[in-house]
C-alpha positions as CSV (number, residue, x, y, z in Angstrom):
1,X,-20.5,-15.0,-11.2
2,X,-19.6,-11.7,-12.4
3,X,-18.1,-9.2,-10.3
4,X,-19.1,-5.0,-10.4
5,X,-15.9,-3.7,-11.9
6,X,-16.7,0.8,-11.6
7,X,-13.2,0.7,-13.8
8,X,-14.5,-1.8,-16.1
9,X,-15.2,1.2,-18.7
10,X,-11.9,3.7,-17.7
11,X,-9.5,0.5,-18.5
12,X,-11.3,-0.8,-21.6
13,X,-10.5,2.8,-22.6
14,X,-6.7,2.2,-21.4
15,X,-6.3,-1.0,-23.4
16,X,-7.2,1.3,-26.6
17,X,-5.3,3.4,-26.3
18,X,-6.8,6.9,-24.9
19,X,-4.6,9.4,-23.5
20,X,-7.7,11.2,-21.5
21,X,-8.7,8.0,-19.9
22,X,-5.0,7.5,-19.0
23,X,-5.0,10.9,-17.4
24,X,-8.0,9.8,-15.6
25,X,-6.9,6.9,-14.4
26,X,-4.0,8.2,-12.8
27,X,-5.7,10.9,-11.2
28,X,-8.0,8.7,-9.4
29,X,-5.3,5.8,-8.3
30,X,-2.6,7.8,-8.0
31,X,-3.1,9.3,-4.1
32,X,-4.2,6.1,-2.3
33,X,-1.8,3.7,-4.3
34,X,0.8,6.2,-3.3
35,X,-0.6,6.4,0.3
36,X,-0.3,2.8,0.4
37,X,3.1,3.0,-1.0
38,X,4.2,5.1,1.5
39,X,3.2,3.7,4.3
40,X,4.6,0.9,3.7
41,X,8.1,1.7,2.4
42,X,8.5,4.9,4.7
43,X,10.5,6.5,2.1
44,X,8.9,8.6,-0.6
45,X,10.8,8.8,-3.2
46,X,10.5,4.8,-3.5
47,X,7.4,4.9,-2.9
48,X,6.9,7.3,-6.6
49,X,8.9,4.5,-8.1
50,X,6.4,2.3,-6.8
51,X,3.6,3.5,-8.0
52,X,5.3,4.8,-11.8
53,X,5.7,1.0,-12.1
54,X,2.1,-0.2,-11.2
55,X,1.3,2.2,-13.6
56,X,3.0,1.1,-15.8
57,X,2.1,-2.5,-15.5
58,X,-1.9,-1.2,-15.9
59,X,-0.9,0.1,-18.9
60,X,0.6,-3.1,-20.3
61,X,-2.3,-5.1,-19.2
62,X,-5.0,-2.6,-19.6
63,X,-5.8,-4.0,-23.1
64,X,-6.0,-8.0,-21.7
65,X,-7.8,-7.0,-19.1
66,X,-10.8,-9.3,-18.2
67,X,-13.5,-7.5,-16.3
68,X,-15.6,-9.6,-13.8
69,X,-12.4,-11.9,-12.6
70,X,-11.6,-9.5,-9.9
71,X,-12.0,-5.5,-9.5
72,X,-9.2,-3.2,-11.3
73,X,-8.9,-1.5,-7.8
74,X,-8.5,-4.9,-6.3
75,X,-5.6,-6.0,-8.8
76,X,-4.2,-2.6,-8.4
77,X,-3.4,-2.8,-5.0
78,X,-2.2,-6.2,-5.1
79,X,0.4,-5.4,-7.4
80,X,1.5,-2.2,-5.4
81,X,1.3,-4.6,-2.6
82,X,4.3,-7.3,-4.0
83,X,6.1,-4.4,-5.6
84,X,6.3,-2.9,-1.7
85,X,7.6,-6.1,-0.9
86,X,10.2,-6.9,-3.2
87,X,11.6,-3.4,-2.5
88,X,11.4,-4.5,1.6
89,X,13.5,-7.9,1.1
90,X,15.6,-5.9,-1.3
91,X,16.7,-3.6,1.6
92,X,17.3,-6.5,3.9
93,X,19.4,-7.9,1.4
94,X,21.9,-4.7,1.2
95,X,24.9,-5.9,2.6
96,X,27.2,-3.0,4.9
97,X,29.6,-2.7,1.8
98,X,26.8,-1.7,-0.5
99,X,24.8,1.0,1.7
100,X,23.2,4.0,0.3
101,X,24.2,7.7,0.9
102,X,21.9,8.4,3.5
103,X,18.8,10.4,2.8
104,X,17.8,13.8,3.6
105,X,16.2,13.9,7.1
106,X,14.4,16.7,6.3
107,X,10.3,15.7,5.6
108,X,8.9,16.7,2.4
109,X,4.7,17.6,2.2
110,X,3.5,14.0,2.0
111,X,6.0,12.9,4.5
112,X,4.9,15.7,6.9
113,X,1.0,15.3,6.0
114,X,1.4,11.6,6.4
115,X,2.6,12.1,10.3
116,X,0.7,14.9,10.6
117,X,-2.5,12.7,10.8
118,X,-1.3,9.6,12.0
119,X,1.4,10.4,14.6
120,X,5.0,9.4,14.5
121,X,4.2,6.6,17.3
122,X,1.2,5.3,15.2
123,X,3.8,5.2,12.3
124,X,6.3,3.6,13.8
125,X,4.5,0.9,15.6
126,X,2.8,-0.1,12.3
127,X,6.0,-0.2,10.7
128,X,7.4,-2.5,13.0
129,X,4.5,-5.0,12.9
130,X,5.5,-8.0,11.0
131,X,4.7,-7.7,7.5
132,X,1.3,-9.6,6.9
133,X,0.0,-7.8,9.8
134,X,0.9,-4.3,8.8
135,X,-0.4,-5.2,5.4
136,X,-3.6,-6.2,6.4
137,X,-3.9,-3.2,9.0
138,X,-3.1,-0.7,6.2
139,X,-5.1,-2.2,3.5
140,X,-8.3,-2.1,6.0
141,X,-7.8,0.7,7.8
142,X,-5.3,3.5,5.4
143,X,-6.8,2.1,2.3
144,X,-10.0,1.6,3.0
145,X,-10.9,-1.5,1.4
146,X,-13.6,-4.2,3.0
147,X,-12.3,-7.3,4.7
148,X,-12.8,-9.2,1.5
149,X,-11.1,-6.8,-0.8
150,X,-8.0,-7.1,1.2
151,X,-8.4,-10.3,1.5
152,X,-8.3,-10.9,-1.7
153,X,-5.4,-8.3,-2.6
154,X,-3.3,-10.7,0.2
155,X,-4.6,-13.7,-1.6
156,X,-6.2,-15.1,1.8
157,X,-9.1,-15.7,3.1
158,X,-11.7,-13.3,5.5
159,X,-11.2,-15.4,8.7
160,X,-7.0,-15.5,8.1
161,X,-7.2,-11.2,7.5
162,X,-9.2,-10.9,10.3
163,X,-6.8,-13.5,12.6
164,X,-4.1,-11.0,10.8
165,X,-6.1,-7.8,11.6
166,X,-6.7,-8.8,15.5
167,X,-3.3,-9.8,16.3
168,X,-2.0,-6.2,14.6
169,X,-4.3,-4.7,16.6
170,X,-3.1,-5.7,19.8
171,X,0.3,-5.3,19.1
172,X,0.2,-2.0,18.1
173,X,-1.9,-1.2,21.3
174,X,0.8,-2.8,23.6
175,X,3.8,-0.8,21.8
176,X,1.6,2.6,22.2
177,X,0.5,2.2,26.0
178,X,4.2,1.6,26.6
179,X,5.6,4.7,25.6
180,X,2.5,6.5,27.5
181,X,3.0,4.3,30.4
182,X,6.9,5.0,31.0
183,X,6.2,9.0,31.1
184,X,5.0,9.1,34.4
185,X,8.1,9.5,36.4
């Protein structure tokens, strides 16, 4: 069965080639996969890293790309998705000899925009969930996609995102009454 691909055209024009469909591409990837980015990495300048390489993996593949497997947008994501990750384990693995200079504190627009509408706490408590859980929480909810699009960008199936998606959700209610509940004094 084949699958509605609204890219299918915009990345057939990719593959040959075509600097205006390029341009168009990007323009209409670019904010969610960086949104996604984002909020998962915390950090915004990795996050653009992020995202130039997706890009730049569409446009190696663009021209062996076979519509009706799975949706562009769906493949997109996925591959923003491991690229997050490797940058994640990649930080855990930085030993105290090797640490960065530390970044500037101060928040640039996206960072400010970003807490702006979520909330510090929101932020935080999702970036403390474990890591399937805040995937699935900001693929559904940040991202917008339907339980079986993230499902498939996680490679699992509907019943395991929604397991992921309900457990997520009760965490992150637990870690925001707490705050609320202790400024009562």
């Amino acid at each position: 069965m084949s699958i509605h691909d609204p890219d299918s055209t915009l990345i057939e024009r990719v593959g040959r080639g075509e600097p205006a469909a390029a341009r168009l591409l990007v323009a209409a990837k670019l904010p969610r996969i960086l949104g996604l980015a984002t909020r998962m990495l915390r950090n915004t300048a990795e996050a653009e890293d992020v995202a130039q390489e997706a890009f730049v993996r569409v446009w190696r593949n663009a021209g062996t790309w076979q519509p009706g497997r799975a949706r562009f947008d769906t493949w997109l994501h996925a591959v923003v998705l491991n690229l997050c990750r490797d940058r994640l384990r990649r930080r855990r693995e930085i030993t105290v000899d090797a640490l960065p200079e530390p970044v500037d504190p101060t928040p640039d627009a996206e960072a400010g925009l970003i807490e702006a509408e979520q909330g510090d706490a929101v932020a935080t408590a999702i970036g403390a969930l474990p890591e399937r859980q805040r995937e699935a929480i900001l693929l559904v909810h940040y991202q917008d996609l339907s339980g079986a699009e993230a499902a498939a960008v996680m490679d699992i199936s509907v019943e395991a995102l929604e397991s992921l998606l309900a457990r997520g959700r009760r965490t992150l209610r637990s870690r925001l009454a707490e705050p609320q509940e202790g400024t009562d004094a």
